[in-house]
PyMOL Python script that loads the backbone (N, CA, C, O; Angstrom):
from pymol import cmd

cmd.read_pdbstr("""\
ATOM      1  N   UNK A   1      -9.503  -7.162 -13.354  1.00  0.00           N
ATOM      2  CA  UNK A   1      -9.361  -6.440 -12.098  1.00  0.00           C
ATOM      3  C   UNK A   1      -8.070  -5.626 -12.075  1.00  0.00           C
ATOM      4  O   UNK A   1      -8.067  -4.869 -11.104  1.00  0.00           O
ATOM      5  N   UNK A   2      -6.776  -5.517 -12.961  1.00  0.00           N
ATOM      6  CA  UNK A   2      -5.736  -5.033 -13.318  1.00  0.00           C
ATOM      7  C   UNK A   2      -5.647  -4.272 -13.335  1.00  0.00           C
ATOM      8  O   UNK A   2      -4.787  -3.701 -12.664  1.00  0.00           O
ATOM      9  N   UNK A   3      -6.945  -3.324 -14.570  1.00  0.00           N
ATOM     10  CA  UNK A   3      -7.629  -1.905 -14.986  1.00  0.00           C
ATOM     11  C   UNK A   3      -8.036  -1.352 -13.839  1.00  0.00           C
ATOM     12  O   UNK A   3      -7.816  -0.141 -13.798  1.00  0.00           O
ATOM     13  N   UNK A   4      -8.825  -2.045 -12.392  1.00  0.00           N
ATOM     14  CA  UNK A   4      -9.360  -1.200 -11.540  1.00  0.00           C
ATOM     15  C   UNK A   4      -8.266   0.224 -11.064  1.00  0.00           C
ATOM     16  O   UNK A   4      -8.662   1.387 -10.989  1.00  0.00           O
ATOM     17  N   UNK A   5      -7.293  -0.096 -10.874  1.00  0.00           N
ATOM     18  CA  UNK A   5      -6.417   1.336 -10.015  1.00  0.00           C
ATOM     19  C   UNK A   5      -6.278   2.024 -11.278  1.00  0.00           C
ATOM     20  O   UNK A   5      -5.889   3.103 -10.832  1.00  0.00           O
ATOM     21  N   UNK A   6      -6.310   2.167 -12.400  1.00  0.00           N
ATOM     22  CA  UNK A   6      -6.060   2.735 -13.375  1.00  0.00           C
ATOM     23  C   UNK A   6      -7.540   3.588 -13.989  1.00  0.00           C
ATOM     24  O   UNK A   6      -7.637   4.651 -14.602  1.00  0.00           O
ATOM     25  N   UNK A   7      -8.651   2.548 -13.494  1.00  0.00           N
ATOM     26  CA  UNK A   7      -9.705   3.564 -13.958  1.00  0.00           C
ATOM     27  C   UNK A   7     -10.385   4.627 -12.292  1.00  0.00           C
ATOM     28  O   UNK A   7     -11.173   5.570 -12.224  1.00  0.00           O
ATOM     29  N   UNK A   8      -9.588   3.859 -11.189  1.00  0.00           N
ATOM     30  CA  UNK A   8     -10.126   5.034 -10.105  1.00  0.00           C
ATOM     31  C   UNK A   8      -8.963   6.335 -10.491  1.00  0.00           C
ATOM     32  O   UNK A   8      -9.510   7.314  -9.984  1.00  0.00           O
ATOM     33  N   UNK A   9      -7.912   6.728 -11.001  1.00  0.00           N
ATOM     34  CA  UNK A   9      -7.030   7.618 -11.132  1.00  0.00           C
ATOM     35  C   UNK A   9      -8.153   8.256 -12.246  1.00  0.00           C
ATOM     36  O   UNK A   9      -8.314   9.476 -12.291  1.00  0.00           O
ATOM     37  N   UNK A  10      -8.724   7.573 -12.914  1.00  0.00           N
ATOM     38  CA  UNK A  10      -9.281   8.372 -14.209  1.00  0.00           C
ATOM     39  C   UNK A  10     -10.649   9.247 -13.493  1.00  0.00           C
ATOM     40  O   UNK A  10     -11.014  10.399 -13.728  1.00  0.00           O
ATOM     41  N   UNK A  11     -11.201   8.279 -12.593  1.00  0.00           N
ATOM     42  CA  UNK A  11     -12.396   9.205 -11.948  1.00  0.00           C
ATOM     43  C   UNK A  11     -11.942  10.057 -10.603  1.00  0.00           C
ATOM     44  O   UNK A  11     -12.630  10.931 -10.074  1.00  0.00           O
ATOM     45  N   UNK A  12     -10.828   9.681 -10.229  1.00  0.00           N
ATOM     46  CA  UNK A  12     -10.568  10.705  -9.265  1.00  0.00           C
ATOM     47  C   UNK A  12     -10.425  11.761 -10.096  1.00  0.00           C
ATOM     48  O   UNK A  12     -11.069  12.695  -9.616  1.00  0.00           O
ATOM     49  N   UNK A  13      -9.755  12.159 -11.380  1.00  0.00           N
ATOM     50  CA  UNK A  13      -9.555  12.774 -11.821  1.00  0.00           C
ATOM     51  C   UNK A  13     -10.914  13.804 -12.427  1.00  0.00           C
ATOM     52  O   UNK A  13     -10.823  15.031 -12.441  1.00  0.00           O
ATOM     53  N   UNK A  14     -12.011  13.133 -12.853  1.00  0.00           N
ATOM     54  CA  UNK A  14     -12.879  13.266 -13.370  1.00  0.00           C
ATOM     55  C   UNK A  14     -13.589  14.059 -12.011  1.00  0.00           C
ATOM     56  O   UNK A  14     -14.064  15.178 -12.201  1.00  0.00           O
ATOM     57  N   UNK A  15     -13.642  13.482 -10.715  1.00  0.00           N
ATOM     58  CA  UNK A  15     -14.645  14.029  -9.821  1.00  0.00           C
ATOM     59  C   UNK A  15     -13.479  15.189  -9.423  1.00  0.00           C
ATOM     60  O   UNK A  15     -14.002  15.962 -10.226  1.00  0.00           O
ATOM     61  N   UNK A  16     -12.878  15.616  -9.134  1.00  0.00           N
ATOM     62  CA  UNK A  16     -11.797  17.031  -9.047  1.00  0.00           C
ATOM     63  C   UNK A  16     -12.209  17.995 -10.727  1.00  0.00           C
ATOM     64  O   UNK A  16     -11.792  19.122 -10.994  1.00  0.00           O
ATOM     65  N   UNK A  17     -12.532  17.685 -11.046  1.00  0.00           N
ATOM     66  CA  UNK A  17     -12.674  18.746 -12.695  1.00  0.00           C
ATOM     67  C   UNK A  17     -14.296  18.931 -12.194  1.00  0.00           C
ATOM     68  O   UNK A  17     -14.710  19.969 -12.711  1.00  0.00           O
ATOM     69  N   UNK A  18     -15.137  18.421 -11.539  1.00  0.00           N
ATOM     70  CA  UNK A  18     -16.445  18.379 -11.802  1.00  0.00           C
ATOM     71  C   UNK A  18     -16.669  19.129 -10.512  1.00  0.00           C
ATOM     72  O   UNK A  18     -17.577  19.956 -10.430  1.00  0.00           O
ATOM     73  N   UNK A  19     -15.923  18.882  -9.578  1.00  0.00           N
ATOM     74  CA  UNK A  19     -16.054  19.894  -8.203  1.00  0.00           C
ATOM     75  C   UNK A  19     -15.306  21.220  -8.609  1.00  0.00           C
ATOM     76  O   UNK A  19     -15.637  22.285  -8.087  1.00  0.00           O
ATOM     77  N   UNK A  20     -14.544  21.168  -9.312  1.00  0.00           N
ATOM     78  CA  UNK A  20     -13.987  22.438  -9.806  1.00  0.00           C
ATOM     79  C   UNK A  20     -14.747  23.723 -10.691  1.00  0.00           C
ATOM     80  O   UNK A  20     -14.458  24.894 -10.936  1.00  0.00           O
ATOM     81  N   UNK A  21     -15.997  22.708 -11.050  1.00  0.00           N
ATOM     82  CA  UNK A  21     -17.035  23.542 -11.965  1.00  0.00           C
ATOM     83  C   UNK A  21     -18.156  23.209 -11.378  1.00  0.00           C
ATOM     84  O   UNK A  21     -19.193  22.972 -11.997  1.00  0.00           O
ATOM     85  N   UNK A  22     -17.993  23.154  -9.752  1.00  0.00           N
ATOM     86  CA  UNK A  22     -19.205  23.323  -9.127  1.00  0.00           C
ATOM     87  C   UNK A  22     -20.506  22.549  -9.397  1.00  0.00           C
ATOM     88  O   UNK A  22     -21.731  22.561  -9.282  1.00  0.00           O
ATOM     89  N   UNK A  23     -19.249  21.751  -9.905  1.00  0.00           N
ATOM     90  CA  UNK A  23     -21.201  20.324 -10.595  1.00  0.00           C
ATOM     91  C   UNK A  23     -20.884  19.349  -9.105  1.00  0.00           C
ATOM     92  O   UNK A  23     -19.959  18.555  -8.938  1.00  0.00           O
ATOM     93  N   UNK A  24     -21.827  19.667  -8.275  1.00  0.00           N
ATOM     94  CA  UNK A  24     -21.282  18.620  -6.700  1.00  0.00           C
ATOM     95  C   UNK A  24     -22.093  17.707  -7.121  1.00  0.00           C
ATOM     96  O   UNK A  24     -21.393  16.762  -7.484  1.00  0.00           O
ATOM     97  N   UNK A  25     -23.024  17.508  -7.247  1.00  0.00           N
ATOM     98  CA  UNK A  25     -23.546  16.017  -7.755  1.00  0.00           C
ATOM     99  C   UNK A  25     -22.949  15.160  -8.482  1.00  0.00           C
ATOM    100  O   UNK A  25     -22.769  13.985  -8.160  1.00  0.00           O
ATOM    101  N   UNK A  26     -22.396  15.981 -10.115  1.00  0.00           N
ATOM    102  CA  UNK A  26     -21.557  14.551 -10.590  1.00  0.00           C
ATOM    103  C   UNK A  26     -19.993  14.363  -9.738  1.00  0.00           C
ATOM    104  O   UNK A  26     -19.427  13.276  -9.850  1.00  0.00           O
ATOM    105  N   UNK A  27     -19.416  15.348  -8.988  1.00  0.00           N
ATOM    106  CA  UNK A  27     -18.422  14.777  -8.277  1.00  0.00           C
ATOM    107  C   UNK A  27     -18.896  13.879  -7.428  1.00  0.00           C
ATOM    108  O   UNK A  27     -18.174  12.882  -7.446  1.00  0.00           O
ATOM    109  N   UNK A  28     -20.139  13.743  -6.400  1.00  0.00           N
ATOM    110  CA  UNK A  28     -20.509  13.316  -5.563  1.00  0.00           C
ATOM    111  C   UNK A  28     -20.738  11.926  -5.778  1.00  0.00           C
ATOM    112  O   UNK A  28     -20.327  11.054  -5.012  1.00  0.00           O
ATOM    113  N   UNK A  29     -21.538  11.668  -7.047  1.00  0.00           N
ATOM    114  CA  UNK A  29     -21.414  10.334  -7.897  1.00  0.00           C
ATOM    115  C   UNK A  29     -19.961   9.301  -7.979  1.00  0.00           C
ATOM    116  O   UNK A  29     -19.674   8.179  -7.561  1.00  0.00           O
ATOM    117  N   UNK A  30     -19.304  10.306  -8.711  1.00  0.00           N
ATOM    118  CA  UNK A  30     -17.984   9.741  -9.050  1.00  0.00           C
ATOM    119  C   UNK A  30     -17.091   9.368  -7.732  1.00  0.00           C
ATOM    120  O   UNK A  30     -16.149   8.575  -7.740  1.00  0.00           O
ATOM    121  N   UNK A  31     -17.638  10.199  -6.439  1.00  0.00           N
ATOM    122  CA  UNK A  31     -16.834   9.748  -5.224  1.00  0.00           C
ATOM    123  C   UNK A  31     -17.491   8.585  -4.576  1.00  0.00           C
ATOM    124  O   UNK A  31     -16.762   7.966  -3.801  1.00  0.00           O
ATOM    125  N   UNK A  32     -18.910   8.076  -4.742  1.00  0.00           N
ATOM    126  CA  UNK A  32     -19.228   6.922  -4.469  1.00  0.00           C
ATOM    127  C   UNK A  32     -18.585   5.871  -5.363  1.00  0.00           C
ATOM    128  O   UNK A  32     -17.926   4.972  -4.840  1.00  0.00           O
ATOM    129  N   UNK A  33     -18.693   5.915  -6.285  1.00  0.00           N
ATOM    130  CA  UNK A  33     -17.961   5.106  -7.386  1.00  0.00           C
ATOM    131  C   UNK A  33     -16.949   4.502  -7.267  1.00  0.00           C
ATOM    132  O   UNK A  33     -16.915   3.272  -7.286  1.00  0.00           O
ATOM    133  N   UNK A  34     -15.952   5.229  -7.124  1.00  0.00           N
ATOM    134  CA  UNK A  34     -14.695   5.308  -6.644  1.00  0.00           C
ATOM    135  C   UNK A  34     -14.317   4.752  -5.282  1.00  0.00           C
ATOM    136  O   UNK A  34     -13.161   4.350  -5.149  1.00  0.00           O
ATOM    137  N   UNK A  35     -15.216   4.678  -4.180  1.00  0.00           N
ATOM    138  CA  UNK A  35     -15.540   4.306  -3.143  1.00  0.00           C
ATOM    139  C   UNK A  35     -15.595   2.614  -3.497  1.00  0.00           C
ATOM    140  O   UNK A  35     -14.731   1.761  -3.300  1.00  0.00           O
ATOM    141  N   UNK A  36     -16.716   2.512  -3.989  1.00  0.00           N
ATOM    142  CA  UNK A  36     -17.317   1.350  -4.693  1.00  0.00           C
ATOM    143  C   UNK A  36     -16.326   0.220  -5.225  1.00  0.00           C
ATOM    144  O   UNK A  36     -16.438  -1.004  -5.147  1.00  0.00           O
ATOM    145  N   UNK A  37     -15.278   1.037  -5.815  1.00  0.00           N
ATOM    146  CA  UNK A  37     -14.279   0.155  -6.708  1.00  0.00           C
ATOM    147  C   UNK A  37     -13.236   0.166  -5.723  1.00  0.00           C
ATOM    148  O   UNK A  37     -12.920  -1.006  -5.515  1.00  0.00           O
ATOM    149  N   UNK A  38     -12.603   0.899  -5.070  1.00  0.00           N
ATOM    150  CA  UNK A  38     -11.823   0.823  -3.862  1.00  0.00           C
ATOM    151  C   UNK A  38     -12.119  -1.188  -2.806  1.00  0.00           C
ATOM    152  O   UNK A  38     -11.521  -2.263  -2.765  1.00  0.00           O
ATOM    153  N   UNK A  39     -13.316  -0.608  -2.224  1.00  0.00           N
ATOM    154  CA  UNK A  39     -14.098  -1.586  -1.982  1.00  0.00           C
ATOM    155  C   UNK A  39     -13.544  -2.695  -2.330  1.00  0.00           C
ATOM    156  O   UNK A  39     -12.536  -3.173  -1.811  1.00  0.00           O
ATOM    157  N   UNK A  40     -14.314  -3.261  -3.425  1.00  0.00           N
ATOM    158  CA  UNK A  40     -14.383  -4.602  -4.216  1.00  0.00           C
ATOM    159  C   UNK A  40     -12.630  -4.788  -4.451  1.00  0.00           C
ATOM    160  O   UNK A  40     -12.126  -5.887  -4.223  1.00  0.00           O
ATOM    161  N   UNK A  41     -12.026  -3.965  -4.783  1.00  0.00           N
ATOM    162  CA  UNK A  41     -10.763  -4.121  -5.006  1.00  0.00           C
ATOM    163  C   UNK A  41     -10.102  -4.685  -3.850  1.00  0.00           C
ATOM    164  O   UNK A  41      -9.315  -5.626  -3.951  1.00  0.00           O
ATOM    165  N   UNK A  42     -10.417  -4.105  -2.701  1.00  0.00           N
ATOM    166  CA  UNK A  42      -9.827  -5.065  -1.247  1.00  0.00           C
ATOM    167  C   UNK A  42     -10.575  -5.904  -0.426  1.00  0.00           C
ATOM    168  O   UNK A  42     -10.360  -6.018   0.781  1.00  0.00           O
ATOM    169  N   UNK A  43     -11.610  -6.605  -1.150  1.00  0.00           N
ATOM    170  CA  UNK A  43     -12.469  -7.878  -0.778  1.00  0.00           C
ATOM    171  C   UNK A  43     -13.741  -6.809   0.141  1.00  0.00           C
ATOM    172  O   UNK A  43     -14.595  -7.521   0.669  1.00  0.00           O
ATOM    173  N   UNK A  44     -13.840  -6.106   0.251  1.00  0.00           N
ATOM    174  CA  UNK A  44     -15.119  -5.292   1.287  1.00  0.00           C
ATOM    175  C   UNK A  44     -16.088  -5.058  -0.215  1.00  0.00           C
ATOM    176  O   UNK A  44     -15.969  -4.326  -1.197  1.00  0.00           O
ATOM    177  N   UNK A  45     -17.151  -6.184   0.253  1.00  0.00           N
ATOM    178  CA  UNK A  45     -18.640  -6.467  -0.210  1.00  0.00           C
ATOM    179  C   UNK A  45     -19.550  -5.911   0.676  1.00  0.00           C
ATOM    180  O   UNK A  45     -19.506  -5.859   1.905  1.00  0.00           O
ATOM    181  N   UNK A  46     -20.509  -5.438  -0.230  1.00  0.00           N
ATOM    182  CA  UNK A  46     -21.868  -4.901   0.734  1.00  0.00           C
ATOM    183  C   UNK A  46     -22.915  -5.846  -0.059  1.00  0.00           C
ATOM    184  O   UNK A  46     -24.106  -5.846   0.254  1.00  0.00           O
TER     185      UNK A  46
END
""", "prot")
cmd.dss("prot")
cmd.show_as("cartoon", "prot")
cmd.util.cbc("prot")
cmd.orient("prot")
Protein backbone atom coordinates (compact mmCIF):
# COMPACT_ATOMS: atom_id res chain seq x y z
CA UNK A 1 0.00 0.00 0.00
CA UNK A 2 3.36 2.30 0.18
CA UNK A 3 3.46 2.28 -3.84
CA UNK A 4 -0.25 3.57 -3.87
CA UNK A 5 0.64 7.65 -3.82
CA UNK A 6 3.44 6.93 -6.07
CA UNK A 7 1.49 5.06 -8.71
CA UNK A 8 -1.62 7.78 -8.54
CA UNK A 9 1.28 10.62 -9.46
CA UNK A 10 2.12 8.17 -12.36
CA UNK A 11 -1.61 8.11 -13.63
CA UNK A 12 -2.36 11.52 -12.85
CA UNK A 13 0.30 12.03 -14.99
CA UNK A 14 -0.73 9.61 -17.59
CA UNK A 15 -4.53 10.96 -17.65
CA UNK A 16 -3.13 14.88 -18.30
CA UNK A 17 -0.92 13.50 -21.50
CA UNK A 18 -4.09 11.59 -22.70
CA UNK A 19 -6.48 14.68 -22.27
CA UNK A 20 -3.83 16.60 -23.89
CA UNK A 21 -4.19 14.39 -27.08
CA UNK A 22 -7.76 14.53 -26.84
CA UNK A 23 -8.08 10.73 -26.04
CA UNK A 24 -11.11 11.70 -23.22
CA UNK A 25 -11.90 8.21 -22.70
CA UNK A 26 -8.51 6.93 -21.71
CA UNK A 27 -8.16 10.09 -19.45
CA UNK A 28 -11.62 9.43 -18.26
CA UNK A 29 -10.57 5.81 -17.29
CA UNK A 30 -7.46 6.79 -15.61
CA UNK A 31 -9.56 9.49 -13.55
CA UNK A 32 -11.80 6.76 -12.21
CA UNK A 33 -8.84 4.80 -11.33
CA UNK A 34 -7.23 7.18 -9.61
CA UNK A 35 -10.44 7.94 -7.86
CA UNK A 36 -10.55 4.25 -7.02
CA UNK A 37 -7.07 4.17 -5.41
CA UNK A 38 -7.56 7.51 -3.62
CA UNK A 39 -10.55 5.71 -2.10
CA UNK A 40 -9.17 2.47 -0.76
CA UNK A 41 -6.16 4.42 0.30
CA UNK A 42 -8.39 6.37 2.98
CA UNK A 43 -10.58 3.35 4.08
CA UNK A 44 -13.80 4.55 1.59
CA UNK A 45 -15.05 1.01 0.21
CA UNK A 46 -17.84 0.64 -2.21
Amino acid sequence: MDDVPELIKKLETQMKEAAKNLEFEEAAKLRDRIKYLRDKLVGNRE
